[in-house]
C-alpha positions in Angstrom: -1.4 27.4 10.3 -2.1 30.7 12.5 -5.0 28.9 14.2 -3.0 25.8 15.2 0.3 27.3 16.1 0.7 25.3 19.2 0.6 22.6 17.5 2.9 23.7 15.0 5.5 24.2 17.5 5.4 21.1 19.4 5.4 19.0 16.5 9.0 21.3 16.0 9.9 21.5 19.7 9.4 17.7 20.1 12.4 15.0 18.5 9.4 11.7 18.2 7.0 11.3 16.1 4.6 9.0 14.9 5.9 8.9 11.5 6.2 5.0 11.7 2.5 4.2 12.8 1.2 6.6 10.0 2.9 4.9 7.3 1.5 1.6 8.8 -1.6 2.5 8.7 -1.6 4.0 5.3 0.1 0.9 3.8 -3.1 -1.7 5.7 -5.6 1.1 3.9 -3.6 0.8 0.7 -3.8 -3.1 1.0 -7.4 -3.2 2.2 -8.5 -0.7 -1.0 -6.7 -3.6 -3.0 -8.7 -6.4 -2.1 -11.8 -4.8 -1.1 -14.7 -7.4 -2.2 -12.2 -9.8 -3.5 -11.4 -11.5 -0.8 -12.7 -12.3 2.6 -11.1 -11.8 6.1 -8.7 -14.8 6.2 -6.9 -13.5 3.0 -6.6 -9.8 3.9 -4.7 -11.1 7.0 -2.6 -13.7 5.7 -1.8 -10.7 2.9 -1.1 -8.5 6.2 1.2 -10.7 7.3 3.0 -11.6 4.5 4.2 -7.4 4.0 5.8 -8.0 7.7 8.3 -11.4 6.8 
């Protein structure tokens, strides 16, 4: 952590963060691990789309 201080204390100085968009992205990798070569593009999305109704 001594060689990226600054970065240390912005991500403490500063009240966002980009919390949300990580755990989006994690969850999609999570799905797409699932499915990978079971399914082709037209089910991962309609899977996609179902975690957001």
């Amino acid at each position: 952590m001594q060689t990226d201080i600054e970065a240390v204390k912005h991500a403490l100085s500063y009240s966002w963060s980009n919390g949300i968009v990580e755990g989006n992205v994690n969850r999609l990798k999570v799905i797409k691990r699932q499915m990978y070569g079971r399914a082709k593009l037209d089910l991962l999305s309609k899977k996609v789309l179902y975690q957001f109704q």
